[in-house]
C-alpha positions as CSV (number, residue, x, y, z in Angstrom):
1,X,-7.3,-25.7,2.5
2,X,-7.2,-23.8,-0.5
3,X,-7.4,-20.0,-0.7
4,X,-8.7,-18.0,-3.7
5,X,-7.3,-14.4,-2.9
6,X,-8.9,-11.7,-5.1
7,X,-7.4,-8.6,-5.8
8,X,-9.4,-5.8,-8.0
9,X,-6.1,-3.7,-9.4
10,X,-3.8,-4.8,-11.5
11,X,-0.6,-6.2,-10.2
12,X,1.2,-4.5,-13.1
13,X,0.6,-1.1,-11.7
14,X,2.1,-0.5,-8.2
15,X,-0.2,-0.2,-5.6
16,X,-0.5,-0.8,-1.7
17,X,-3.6,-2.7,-2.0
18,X,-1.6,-5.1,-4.2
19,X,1.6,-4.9,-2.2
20,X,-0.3,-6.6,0.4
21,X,-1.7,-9.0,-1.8
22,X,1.3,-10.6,-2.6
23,X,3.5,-10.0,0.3
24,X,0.1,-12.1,2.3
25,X,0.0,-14.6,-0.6
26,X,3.4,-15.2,-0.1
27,X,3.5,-16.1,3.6
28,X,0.6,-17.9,3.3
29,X,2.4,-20.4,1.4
30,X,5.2,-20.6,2.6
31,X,3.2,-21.4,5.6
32,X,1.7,-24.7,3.5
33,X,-1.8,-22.3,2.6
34,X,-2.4,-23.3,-0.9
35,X,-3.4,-19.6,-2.0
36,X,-4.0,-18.8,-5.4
37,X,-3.9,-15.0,-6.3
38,X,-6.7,-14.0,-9.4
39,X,-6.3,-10.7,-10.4
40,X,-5.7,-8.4,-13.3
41,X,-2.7,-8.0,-14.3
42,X,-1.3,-5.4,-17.6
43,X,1.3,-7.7,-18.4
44,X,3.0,-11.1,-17.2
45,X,1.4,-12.0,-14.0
46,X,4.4,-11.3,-11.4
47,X,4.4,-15.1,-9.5
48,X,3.4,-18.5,-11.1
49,X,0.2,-18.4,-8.3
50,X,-1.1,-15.6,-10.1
51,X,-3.9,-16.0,-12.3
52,X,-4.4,-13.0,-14.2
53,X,-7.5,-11.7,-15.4
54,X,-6.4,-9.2,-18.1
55,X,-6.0,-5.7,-18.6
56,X,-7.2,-3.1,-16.2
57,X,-8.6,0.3,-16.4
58,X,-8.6,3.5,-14.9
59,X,-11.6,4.2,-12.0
60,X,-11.2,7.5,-10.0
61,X,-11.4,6.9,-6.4
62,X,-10.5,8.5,-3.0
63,X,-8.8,10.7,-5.2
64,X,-6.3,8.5,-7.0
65,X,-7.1,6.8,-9.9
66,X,-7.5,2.8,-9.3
67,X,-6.6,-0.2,-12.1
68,X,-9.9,-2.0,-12.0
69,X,-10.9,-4.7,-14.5
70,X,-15.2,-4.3,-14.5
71,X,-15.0,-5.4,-18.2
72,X,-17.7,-8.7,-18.6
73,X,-14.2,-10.8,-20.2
74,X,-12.5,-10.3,-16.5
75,X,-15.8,-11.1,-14.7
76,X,-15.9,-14.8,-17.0
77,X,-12.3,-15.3,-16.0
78,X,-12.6,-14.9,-12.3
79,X,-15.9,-17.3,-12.3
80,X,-14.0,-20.0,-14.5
81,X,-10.8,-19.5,-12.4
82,X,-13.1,-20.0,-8.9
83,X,-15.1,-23.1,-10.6
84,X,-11.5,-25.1,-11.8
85,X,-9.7,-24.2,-9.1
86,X,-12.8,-25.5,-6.6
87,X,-11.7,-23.1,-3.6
88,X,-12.3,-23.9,0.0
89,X,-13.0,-20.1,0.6
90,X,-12.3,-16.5,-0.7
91,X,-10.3,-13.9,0.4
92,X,-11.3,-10.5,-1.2
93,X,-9.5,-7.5,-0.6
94,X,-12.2,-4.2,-1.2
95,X,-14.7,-6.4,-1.6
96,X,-16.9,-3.7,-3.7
97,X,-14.2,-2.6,-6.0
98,X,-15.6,-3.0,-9.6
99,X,-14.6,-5.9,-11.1
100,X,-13.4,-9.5,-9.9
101,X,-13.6,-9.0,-6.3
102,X,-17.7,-7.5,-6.5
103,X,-18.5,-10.6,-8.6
104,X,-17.2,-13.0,-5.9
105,X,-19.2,-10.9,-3.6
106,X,-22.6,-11.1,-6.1
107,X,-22.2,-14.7,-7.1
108,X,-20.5,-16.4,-3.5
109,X,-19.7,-19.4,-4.4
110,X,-18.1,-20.4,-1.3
111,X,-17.4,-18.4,2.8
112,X,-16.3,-15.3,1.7
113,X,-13.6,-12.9,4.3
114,X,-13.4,-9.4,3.0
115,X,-10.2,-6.9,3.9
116,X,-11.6,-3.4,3.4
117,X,-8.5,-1.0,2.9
118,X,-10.2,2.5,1.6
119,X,-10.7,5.5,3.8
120,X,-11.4,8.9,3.4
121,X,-14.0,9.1,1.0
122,X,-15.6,6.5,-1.5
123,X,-18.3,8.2,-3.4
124,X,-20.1,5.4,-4.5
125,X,-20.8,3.6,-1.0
126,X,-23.1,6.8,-0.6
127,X,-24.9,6.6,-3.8
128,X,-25.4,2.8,-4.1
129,X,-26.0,2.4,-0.2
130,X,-28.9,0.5,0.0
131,X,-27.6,-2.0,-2.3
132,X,-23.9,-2.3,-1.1
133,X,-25.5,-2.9,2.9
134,X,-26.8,-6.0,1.1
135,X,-24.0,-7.2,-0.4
136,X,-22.0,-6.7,2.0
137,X,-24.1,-8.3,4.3
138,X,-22.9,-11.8,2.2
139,X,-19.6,-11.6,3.0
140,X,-18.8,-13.9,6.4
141,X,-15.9,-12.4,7.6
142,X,-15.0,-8.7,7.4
143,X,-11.8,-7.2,8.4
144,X,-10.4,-3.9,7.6
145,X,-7.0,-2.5,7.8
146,X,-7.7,0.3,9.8
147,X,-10.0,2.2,12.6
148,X,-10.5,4.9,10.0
149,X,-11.4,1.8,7.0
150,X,-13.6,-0.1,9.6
151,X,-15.3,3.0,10.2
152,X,-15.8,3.9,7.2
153,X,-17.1,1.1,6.2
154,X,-19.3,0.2,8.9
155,X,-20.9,4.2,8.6
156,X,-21.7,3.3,4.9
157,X,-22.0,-0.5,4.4
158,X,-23.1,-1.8,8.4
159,X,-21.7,-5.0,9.8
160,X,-18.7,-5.4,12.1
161,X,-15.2,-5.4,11.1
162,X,-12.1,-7.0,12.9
163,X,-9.2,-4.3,12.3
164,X,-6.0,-6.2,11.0
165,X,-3.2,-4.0,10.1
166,X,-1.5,-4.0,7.1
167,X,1.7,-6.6,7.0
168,X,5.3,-5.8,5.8
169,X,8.0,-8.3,5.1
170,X,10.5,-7.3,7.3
171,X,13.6,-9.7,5.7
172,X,13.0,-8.2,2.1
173,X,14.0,-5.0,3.3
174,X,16.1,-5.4,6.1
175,X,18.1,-7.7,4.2
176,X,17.9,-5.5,0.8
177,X,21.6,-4.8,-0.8
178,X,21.9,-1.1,-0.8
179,X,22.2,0.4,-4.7
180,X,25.9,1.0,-5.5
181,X,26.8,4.2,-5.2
182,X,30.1,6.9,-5.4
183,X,31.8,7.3,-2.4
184,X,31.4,10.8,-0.8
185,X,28.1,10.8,-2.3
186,X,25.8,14.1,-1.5
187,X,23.0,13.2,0.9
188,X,19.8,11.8,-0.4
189,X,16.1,11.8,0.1
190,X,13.8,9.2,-1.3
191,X,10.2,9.3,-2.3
192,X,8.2,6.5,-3.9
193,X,5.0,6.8,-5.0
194,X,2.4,7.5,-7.5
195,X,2.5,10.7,-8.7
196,X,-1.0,11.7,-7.9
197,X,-1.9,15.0,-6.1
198,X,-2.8,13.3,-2.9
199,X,0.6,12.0,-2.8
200,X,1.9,15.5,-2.1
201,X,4.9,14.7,-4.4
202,X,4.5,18.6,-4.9
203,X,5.0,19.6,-1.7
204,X,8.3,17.7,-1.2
205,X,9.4,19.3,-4.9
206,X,8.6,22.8,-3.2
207,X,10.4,21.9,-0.1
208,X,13.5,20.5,-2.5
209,X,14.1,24.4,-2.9
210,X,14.5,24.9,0.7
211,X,17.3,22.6,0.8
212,X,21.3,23.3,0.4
213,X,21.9,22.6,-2.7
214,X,23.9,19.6,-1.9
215,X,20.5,17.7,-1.4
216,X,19.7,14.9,-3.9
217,X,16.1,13.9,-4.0
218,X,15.7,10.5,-5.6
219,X,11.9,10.6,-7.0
220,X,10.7,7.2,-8.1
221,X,7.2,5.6,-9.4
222,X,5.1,7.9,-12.3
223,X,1.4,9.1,-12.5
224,X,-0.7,11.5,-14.3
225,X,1.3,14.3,-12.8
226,X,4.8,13.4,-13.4
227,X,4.9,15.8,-16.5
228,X,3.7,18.7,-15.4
229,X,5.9,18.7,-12.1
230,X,9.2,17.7,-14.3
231,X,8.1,20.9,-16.7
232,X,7.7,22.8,-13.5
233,X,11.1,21.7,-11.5
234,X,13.1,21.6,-14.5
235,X,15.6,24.0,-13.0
236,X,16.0,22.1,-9.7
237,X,19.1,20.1,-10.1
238,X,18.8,18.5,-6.7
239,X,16.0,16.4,-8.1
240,X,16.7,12.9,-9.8
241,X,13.7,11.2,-11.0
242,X,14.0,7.2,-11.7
243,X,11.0,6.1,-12.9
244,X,8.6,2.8,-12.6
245,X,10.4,1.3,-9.5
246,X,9.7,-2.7,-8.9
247,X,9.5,-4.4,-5.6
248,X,13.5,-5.2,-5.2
249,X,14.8,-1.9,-6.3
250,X,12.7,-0.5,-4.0
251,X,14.2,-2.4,-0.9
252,X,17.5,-1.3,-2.8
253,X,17.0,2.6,-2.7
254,X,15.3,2.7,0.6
255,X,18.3,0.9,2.2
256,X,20.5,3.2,0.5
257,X,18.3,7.1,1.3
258,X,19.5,8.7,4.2
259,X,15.6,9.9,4.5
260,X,12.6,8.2,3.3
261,X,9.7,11.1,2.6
262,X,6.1,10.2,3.1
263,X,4.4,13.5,2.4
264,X,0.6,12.0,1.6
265,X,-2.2,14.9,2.3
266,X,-4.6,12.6,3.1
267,X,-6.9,9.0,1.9
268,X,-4.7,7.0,3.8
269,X,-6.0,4.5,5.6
270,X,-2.8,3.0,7.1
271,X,1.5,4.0,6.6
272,X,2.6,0.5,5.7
273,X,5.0,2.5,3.5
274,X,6.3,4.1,7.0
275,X,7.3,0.6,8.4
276,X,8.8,-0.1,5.1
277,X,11.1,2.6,5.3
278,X,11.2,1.5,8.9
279,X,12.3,-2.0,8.2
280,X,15.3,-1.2,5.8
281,X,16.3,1.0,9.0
282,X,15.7,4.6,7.0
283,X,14.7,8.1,9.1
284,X,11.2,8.4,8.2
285,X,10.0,11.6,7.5
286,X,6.1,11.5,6.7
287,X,2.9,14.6,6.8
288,X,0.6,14.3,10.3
289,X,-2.2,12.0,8.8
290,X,-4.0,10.2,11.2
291,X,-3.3,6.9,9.6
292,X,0.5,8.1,9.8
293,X,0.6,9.0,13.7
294,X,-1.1,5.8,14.4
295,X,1.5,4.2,12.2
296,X,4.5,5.6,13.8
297,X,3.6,5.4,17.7
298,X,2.1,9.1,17.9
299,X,5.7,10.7,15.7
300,X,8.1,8.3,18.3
301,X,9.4,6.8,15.1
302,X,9.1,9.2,12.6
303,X,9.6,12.8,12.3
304,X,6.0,13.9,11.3
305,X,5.6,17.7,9.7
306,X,2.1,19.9,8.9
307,X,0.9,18.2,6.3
308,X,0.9,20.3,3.2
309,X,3.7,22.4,4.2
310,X,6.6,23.2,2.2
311,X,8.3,25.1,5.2
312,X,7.8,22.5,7.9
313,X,8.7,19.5,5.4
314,X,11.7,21.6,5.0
315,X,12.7,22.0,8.2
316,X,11.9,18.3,9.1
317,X,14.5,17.0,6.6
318,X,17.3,19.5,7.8
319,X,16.4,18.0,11.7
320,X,16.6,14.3,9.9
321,X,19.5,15.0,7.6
322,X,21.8,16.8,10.6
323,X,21.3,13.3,12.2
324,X,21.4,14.5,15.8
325,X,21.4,11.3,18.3
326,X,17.7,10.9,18.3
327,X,17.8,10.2,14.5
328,X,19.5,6.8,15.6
329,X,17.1,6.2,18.4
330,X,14.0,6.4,16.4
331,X,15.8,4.4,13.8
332,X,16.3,1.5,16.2
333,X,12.8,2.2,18.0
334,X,11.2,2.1,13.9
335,X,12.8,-1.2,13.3
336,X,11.3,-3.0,16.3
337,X,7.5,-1.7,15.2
338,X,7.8,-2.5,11.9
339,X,8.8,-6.3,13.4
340,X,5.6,-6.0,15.1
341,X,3.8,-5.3,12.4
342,X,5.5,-8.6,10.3
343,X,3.4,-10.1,7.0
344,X,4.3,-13.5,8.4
345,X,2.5,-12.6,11.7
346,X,-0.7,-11.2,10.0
347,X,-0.7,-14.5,7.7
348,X,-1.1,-16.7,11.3
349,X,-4.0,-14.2,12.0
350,X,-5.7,-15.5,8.5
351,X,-5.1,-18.1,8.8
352,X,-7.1,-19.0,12.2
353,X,-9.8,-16.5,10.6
354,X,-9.6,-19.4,7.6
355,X,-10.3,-22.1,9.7
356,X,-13.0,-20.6,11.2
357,X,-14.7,-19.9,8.4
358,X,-14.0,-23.6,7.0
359,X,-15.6,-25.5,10.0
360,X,-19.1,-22.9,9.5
């Protein structure tokens, strides 16, 4: 069997949608799936089974702004790359992104599955319903990642949608070696992510202040707000910001945080970054998102806080960083649900979805 798996933002830019992507591909493979990844790419595609697609642009959506490649020279790639490669099937994650993964959807040249990630609100599955509903209705198999994403998309688009949760691969953190670091070192909190407003990268800067000054708060990844809030903050020493982040120094610095901070105020459809944090055995502390509660048992394996609040984010570190014995329980408790929630696990699910759709 062999597996075309579309992705419509760049693997250059870090993303969850792409996370996934490749953390799937991965398994897949090394489960004896011959998956090829298409995608664009700003750079040197990351694996040898990537074919890139070229360079991406910026679309806003959900409020974030999305790598997409709708350029015509990406759309002749993806068509060339899905006639050489002669593909038993495709696998499109957001199947109605601009770009590669739409084109599969317009042209289907083969059973199509399509993993719908986006919650919260997509502006153009109101505007161009009539038309999405109908392509949409091409696609074979629909999964989503989420209640809130199948519902989303079953409001705007119609159809049914299996929900299959977001996979982690728990060895590449679990296993991570932790950064190398001074003995005696001040305690440390860790947040990785696009600097974006619904992030809430802001909020954890305004909660920084709340802190003993002892507090170091490791701020990694970049975004159109990274700027401003480094002009703003300037006089905060307990902030250190690192930077573009890749995959392995990421499992490095959440091994090494004594907190990981999630403190999103909203669009998310699902916390795989909790379970991350959760699989390098890290406290979690993350905002009281929907996606987030169901992510974390209902706050049994995170500490969750007001979302949007300075003051409560505040006074959830403190609880977090004073490690009290519960810190250790919900560490242990965290580790056994991000297991649960293993890529290698989710790949088996595909793959039985796969062979469904190659025997239609």
């Amino acid at each position: 069997m062999r597996v075309g798996m579309i992705c419509p933002y760049s693997l250059g830019v870090w993303g969850g949608v792409q996370t996934q992507v490749l953390g799937l591909s991965r398994s897949l493979r090394a489960k004896g799936v011959a998956t090829q990844v298409l995608a664009p790419c700003d750079g040197l595609p990351p694996e040898p089974w990537v074919t890139p697609l070229g360079d991406s642009m910026p679309y806003a959506q959900n409020g974030s702004l999305a790598p997409v490649a709708p350029d015509p020279p990406a759309q002749l790639r993806v068509l060339g790359a899905i006639r050489d490669e002669r593909f038993d099937l495709l696998h499109l994650h957001e199947p109605l992104a601009p770009g590669p993964t739409l084109t599969a959807v317009t042209v289907k040249p083969v059973p199509l599955l399509g993993t719908f990630h986006a919650s919260g609100n997509v502006a153009a599955y109101r505007w161009l319903r009539p038309l999405l509903r109908k392509l949409t209705a091409k696609i074979d198999v629909k999964t989503a990642v989420s209640a809130e994403a199948a519902g989303m998309a079953k409001r705007h688009l119609g159809g049914d949608y299996e929900i299959l949760f977001n996979g982690i691969e728990v060895a590449r953190f679990a296993d991570a070696k932790p950064m190398e670091l001074a003995p005696g070192r001040p305690p440390t909190i860790l947040f990785l992510a696009r600097h974006e407003p619904r992030k809430g990268l802001d909020v954890l800067l305004d909660a920084s202040r709340l802190l003993p000054p002892d507090v170091r708060v490791w701020i990694g990844g970049e975004g159109p707000e990274t700027a401003r809030l480094k002009q703003l903050h300037e006089d905060n020493p307990r902030l250190m910001w690192l930077g573009p982040v890749t995959d392995q120094e990421k499992a490095r610095y959440l091994k090494s945080a004594d907190v990981f901070c999630v403190p999103s105020l909203g669009g998310e459809s699902f916390g795989v970054v909790l379970l991350e944090g959760m699989a390098a055995g890290t406290p979690v502390v993350a905002s009281d998102l929907e996606a987030y509660r169901v992510t974390s048992g209902d706050g049994h394996d995170a500490e969750l806080f007001a979302t949007g609040s300075p003051t409560d984010l505040a006074k959830a570190l403190l609880r977090v960083l004073e490690h009290g014995p519960e810190v250790d329980v919900r560490v242990e408790s965290g580790f056994q649900r991000a297991n649960r929630y293993s890529m290698d696990a989710l790949a088996e699910v595909y793959i039985a979805r796969y062979q469904q759709l190659s025997i239609r």
